[in-house]
C-alpha positions in Angstrom: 0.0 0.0 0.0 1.4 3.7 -1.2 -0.1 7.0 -0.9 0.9 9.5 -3.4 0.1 13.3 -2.4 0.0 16.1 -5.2 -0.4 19.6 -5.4 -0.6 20.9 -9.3 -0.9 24.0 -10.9 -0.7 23.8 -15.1 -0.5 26.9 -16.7 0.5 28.7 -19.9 0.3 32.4 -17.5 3.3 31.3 -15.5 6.5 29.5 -16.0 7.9 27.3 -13.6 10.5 29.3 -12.2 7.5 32.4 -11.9 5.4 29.6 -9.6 8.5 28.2 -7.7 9.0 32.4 -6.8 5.7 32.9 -5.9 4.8 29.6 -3.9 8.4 29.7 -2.7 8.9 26.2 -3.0 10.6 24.2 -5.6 8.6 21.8 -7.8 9.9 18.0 -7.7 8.0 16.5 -10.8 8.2 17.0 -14.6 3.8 16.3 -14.9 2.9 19.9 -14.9 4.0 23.4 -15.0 4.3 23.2 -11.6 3.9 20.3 -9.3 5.2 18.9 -5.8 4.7 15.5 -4.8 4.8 13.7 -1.3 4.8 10.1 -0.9 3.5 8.0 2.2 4.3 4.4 2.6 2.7 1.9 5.0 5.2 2.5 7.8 5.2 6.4 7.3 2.7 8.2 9.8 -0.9 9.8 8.2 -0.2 12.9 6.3 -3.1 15.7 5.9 -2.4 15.9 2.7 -5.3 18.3 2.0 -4.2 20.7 4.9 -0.5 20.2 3.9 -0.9 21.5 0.4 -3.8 24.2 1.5 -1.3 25.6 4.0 1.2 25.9 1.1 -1.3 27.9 -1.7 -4.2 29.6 -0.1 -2.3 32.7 0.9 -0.7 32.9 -2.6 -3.8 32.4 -4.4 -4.8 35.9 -4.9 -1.3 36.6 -6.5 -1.8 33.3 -8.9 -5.5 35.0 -9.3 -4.3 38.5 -10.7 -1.7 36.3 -13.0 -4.8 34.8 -14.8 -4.0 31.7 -13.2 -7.3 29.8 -13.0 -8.4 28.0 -10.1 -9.6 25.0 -12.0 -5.5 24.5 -13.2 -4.6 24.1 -9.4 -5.5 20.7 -8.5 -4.8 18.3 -5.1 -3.9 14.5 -6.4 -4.3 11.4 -3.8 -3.0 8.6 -5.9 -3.8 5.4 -4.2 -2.0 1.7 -4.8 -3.5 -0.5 -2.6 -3.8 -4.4 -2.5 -7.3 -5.8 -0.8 -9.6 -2.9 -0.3 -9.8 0.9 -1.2 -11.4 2.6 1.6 -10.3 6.9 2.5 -12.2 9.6 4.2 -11.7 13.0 4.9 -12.3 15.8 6.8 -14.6 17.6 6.6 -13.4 21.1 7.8 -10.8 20.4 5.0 -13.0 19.2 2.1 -14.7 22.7 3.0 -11.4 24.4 2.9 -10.9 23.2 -1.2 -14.5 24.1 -2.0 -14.1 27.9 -0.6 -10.9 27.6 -2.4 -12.2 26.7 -5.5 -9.3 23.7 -5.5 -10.2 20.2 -6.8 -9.3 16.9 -5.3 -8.8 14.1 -7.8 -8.3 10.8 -6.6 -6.8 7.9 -8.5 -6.7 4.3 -7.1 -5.5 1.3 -8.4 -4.6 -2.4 -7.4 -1.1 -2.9 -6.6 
């Protein structure tokens, strides 16, 4: 069982170095403009993934917003391999969080 965690913005408005500047942290992955992933193992303790990457953008997201960077090109990933069963829940203080945001989760599972 893995957990992969994902914060993405893709964009034309902003180059990756412009994002990195704003957000003030680098982006580890090549699948977007600008992307930073996490990964949790079995062993690893929970992360709040949602909180995690929320605490990152939400107080940049009126600078993105007068680049013309639009909220529907900023998107939270779980990516889920699991083995038996796929069960998650969430929060929901932080599922209320995204929608005032305007942020998308996606979730992708898949037997391992």
């Amino acid at each position: 069982m893995r957990y992969y965690y994902s914060l993405k913005i893709s964009t034309d408005n902003l180059s990756r170095d412009n994002l990195e500047e704003i957000i003030g942290v680098k982006s580890n992955c090549e699948h977007a403009t600008w992307e930073l992933e996490v990964e949790e193992k079995e062993e690893d303790e929970y992360v709040n993934f949602i909180q995690y990457f929320m605490d990152i953008i939400e107080d940049k997201l009126p600078i993105l917003d007068s680049f013309g960077v639009e909220r529907e090109s900023i998107t939270i990933w779980m990516l889920y391999a699991y083995n038996n069963q796929c069960n998650m829940e969430f929060e929901a203080e932080d599922l209320l969080r995204l929608g005032k945001n305007k942020i998308k989760l996606c979730i992708s599972c898949w037997e391992e």
